[in-house]
C-alpha positions in Angstrom: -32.0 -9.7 6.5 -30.3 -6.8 8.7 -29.1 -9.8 11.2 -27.9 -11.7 8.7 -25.5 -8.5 6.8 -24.8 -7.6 10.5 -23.2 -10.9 10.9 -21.0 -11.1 7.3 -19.5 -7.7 8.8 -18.9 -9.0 11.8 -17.5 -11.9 10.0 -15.4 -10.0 7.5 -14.9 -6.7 9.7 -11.0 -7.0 9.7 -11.2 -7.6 5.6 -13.9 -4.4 5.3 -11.7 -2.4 7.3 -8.5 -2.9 5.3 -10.3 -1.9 2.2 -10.9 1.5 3.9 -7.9 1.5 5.2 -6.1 0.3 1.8 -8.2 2.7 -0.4 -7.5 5.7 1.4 -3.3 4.8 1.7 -3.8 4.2 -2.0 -5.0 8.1 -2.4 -2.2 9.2 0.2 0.0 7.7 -1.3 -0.9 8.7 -5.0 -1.2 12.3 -4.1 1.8 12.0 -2.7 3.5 10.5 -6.2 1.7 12.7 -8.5 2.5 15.5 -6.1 6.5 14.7 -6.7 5.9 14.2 -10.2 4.2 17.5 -11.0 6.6 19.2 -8.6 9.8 17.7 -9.7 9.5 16.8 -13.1 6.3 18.5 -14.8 3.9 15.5 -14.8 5.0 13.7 -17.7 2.8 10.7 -19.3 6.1 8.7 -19.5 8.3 9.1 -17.3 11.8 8.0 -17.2 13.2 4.9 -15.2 14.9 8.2 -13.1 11.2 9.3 -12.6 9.4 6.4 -12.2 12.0 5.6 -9.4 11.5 9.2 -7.6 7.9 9.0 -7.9 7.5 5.3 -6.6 9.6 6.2 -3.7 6.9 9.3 -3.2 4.5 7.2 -3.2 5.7 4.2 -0.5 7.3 6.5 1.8 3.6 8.5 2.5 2.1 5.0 1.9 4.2 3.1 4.5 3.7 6.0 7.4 -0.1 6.1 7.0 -1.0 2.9 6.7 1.4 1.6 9.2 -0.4 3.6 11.8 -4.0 3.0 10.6 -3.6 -0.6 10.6 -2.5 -1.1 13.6 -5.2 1.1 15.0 -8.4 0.1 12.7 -7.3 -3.1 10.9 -5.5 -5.5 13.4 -6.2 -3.5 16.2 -2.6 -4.4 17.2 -1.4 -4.0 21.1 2.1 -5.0 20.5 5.0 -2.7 20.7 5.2 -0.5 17.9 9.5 -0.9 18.2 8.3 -4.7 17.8 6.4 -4.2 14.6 7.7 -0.7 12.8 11.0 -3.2 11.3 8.5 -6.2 10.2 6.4 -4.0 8.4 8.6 -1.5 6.9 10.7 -4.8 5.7 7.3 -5.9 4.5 7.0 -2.7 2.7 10.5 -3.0 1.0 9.3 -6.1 -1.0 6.3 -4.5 -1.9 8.1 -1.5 -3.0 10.8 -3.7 -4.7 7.7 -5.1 -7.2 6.3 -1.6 -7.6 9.2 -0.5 -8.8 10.1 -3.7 -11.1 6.0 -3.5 -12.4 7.0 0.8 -13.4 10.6 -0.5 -15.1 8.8 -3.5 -16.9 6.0 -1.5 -18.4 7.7 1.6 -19.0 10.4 -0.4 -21.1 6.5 -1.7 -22.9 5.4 2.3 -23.4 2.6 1.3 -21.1 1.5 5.0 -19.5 1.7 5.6 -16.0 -1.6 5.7 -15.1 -1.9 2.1 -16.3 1.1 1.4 -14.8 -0.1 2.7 -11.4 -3.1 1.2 -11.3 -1.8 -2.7 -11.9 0.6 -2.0 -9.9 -1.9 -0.9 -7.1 -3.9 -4.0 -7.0 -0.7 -6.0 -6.8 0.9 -4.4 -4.1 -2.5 -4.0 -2.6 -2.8 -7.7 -2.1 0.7 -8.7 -1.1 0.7 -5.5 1.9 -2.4 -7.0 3.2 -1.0 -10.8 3.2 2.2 -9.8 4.3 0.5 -7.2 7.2 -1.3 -10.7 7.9 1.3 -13.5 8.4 3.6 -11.8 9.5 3.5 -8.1 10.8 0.2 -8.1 12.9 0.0 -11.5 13.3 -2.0 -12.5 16.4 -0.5 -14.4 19.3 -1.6 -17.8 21.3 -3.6 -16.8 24.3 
């Protein structure tokens, strides 16, 4: 039984790792946005577009620095040069940070709270940094 789960995380060890990795971006980058919010603008339950645009740019700017650097190290365990990569992935980013921000317009416009808001937006962006990360930021050359 221990061989067999030894082998699925062999198996899935680049996947297991970007959840880690993922999950704690997610809090940097939420502390971060929550941080801005509470600082800047009181904490409000629904915030303005204004707002929502401040704290979403929070939140990727922390997100984008952290996880560039732990995913290179711990997820794709990247060698390349980081002047090679830094302008994929922060382009990657930009997309990602393009449909957080329409996902905050869309549901604030639907008086959907933040917190809602945050979250579906999380799991979104969650799973297009990873496949973008993948295909084409840390992708892995012929040998």
């Amino acid at each position: 039984m221990i061989e067999k789960i030894k082998g699925l995380m062999k198996k899935y060890e680049e996947m297991i790792a970007y959840l880690i990795v993922g999950g704690l971006t997610t809090i940097v980058s939420w502390v971060a946005m929550y941080l801005a919010s509470w600082l800047l603008f009181g904490n409000p339950l629904h915030p303005t577009p204004f707002q929502n645009a401040v704290m979403s740019t929070a939140n990727w700017v922390a997100g984008v620095i952290f996880a560039y650097f732990t995913n290179r190290r711990f997820v794709f365990k990247s060698h390349e040069p980081m002047l090679k990569e830094i302008p994929k992935f922060v382009l990657s980013r930009v997309s990602t940070f393009i449909l957080d921000l329409a996902i905050r317009q869309l549901f604030g416009a639907m008086g959907i709270n933040t917190y809602i808001t945050t979250f579906v937006s999380a799991v979104l962006v969650f799973i297009g940094n990873y496949a973008l990360s993948k295909l084409l930021v840390f992708r892995k050359g012929k040998k």
